[in-house]
VOGU-3710 file (C-alpha; in Angstrom, 3 decimals, decimal comma):
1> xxxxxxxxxx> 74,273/-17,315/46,794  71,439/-15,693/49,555  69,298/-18,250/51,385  65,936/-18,870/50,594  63,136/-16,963/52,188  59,823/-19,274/52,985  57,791/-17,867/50,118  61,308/-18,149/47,948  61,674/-21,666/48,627  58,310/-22,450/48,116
11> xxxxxxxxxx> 58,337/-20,771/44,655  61,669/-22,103/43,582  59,896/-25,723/43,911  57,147/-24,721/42,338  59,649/-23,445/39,307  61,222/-27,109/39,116  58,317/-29,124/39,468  56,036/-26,823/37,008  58,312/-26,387/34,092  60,176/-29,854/34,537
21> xxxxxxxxxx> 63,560/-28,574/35,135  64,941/-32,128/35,537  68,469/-30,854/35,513  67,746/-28,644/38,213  66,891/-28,401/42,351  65,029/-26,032/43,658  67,421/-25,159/46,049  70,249/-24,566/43,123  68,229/-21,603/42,508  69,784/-17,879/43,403
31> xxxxxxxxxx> 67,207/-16,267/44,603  68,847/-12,818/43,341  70,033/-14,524/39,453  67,743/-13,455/36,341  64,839/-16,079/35,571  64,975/-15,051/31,652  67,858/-15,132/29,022  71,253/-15,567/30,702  70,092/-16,100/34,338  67,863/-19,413/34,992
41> xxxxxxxxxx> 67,041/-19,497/31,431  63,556/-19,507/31,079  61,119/-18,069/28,306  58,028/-16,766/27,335  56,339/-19,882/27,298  57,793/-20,944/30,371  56,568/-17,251/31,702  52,934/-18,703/30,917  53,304/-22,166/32,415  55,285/-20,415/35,253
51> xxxxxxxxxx> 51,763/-17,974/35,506  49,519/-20,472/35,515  51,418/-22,374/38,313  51,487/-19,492/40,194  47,709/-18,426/39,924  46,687/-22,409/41,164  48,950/-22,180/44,239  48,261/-18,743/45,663  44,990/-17,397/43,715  45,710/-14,652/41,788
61> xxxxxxxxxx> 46,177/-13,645/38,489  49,120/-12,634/36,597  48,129/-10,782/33,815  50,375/-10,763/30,367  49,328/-6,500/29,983  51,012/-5,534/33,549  53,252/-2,920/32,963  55,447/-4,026/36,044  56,279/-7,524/34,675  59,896/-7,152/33,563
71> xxxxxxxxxx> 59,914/-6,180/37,390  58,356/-9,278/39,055  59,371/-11,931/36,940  62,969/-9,795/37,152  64,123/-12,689/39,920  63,015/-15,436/42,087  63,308/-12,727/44,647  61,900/-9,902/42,893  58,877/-12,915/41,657  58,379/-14,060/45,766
81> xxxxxxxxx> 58,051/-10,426/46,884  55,502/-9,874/44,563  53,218/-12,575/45,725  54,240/-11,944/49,293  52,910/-8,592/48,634  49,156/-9,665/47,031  46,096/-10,123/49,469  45,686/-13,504/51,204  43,209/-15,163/48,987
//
């Protein structure tokens, strides 16, 4: 499993804590491992909670009609670079 980049990290909490994963630690997270179906697990409700979460903490939207979704919310990696990549709000 990679290490954890800062923004990574930071997400992977916000993962745990946001959709109660009780059964899992942030830092059990592979940064590189699929969040949906056989990877983490998560679904399309999760997606939205995971959204929402995501729009509070670093003020921006993201939007249900992006084309590029399966891409960002592809991995925790693929999820951080994304908001690494937005304009500092």
């Amino acid at each position: 499993m990679s290490s954890h980049s800062e923004t990574e990290a930071e997400l992977a909490n916000l993962i745990v804590t946001s959709l109660n994963l009780e059964d899992m630690r942030a830092e059990d997270i592979d940064p590189e491992a699929a969040l949906f179906g056989d990877g983490l697990g998560l679904d399309s409700i999760d997606a939205l909670e995971l959204s929402l979460a995501i729009s509070r903490q670093y003020g921006f939207q993201l939007r249900s009609d992006n084309p590029d979704n399966e891409k960002i919310f592809a991995s925790l990696r693929a999820l951080a670079a994304h908001i690494d990549s937005q304009p500092a709000g």
